[in-house]
N, C-alpha and C positions, 0 to 999 in steps of 0.2 A: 504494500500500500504506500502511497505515495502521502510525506507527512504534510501535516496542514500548512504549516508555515508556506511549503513549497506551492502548493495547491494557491494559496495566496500570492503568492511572486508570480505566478506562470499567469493567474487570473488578470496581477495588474500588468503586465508586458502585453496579453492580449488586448488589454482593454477591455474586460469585460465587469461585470460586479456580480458579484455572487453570496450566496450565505452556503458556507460548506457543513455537512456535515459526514460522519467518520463512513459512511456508506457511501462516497460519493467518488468512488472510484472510478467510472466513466467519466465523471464531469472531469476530473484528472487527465484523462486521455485527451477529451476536447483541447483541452487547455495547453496538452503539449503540443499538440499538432495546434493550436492555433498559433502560441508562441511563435514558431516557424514563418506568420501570416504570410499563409498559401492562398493563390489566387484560386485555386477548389478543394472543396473537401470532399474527399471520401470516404462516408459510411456504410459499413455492411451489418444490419440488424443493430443499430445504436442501443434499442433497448430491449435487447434479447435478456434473460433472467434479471429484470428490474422489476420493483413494485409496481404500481398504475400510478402511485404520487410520482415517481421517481421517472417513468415514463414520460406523466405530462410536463414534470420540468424541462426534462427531457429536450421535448418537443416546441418547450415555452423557449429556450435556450436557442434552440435550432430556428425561429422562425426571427428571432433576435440580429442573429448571427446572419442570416441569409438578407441580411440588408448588405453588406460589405463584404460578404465572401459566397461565391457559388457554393452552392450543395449539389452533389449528387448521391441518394441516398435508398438502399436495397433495405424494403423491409415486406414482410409479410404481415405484418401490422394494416389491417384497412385504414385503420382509423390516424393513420400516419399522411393519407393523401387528402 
């Protein structure tokens, strides 16, 4: 797991704001690859074994983010489109 502190450095380099909590191990991944600030991003099943909170931030995150960075994103999730 990636420690919080870090989780917070990578969030402010991205530019993003977040409230982390210790389950928030994908938003971590986000964060590295955005760090990178890649002109797309690719997801494959972003919120594959997440809770539905955890999903919709998820997805709250993702719709955030798709103002400044392309998505391309594989989910079998309907309710993702």
């Amino acid at each position: 797991m990636i420690p919080r502190a870090e989780l917070q450095r990578l969030a402010a380099l991205a530019g993003v704001r977040v409230e982390l909590q210790e389950r928030d191990y994908v938003l971590g991944c986000f964060l590295l690859a955005l760090a990178q600030q890649p002109a797309i991003l690719f997801l494959d099943e972003p919120t594959a074994n997440v809770d539905a909170q955890a999903s919709f931030s998820i997805y709250g995150l993702l719709r955030e983010l798709n103002a400044s960075v392309t998505i391309l994103l594989i989910s079998h999730d309907l309710s993702a489109i």
